[in-house]
Steps between C-alpha positions, in 0.01 A plus 500: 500500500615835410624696792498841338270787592233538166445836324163692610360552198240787607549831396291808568329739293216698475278259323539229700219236537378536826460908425311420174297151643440645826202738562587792739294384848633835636453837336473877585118581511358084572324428783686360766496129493481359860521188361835507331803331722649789657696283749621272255596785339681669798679207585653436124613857498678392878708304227593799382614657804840443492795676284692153543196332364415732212906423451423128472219551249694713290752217508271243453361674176835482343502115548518259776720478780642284750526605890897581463411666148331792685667475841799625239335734306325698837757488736305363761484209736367152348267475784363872471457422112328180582263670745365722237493211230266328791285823501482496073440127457253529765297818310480273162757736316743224490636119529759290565640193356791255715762412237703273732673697780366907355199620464385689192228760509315656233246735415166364441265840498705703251191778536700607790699670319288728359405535878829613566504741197191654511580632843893553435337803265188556687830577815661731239237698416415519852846647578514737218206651600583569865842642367276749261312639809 
């Protein structure tokens, strides 16, 4: 069995499937929708919550990695790494495999990304216009 992390093969861009498939549930002037899963929501976004984490995704995008792959690339501790790949695997965003003695992990909800992105500029434009006033 090959040992070697695969390629990701998702890229984003701005007509990606879910944004064309997906209706918008959400919208400036809707009626609020009690029923909608607002905790479920909350608690993805605790995925989030985390520069080290949003690290790992962006990592993870690129292609998979094994434990000492981004305990190398981020500096940090194996056991702090593995803490927040407990706290990803756990929110669905992404998986492990055991190839013998490592463990792989890989990104299974590439939509994250656009997560990421959407809020990366949503931060910017937030900052530029606090500067402006």
């Amino acid at each position: 069995m090959d040992s070697s992390p695969r390629l990701s093969t998702y890229v984003a861009s701005s007509s990606d499937q879910i944004n064309a498939q997906t209706p918008r549930i959400i919208a400036i002037g809707q009626p609020f929708d009690p029923s909608l899963d607002y905790v479920g929501v909350a608690s993805l976004f605790g995925a989030f919550d985390s520069p080290l984490r949003l690290q790992i995704l962006g990592l993870l995008a690129e292609r998979d990695h094994f434990v000492f792959e981004l305990v190398d690339a981020l500096k940090c501790s194996q056991p702090l790494i593995s803490q927040h790949l407990r706290v990803l695997k756990k929110s669905g965003l992404i998986t492990s495999e055991r190839r013998g003695r490592q463990i792989i992990y890989r990104l299974v909800q590439p939509e994250a990304m656009l997560i990421v992105e959407k809020t990366l500029r949503l931060f910017e434009k937030i900052a530029i216009e606090k500067r402006s006033v």
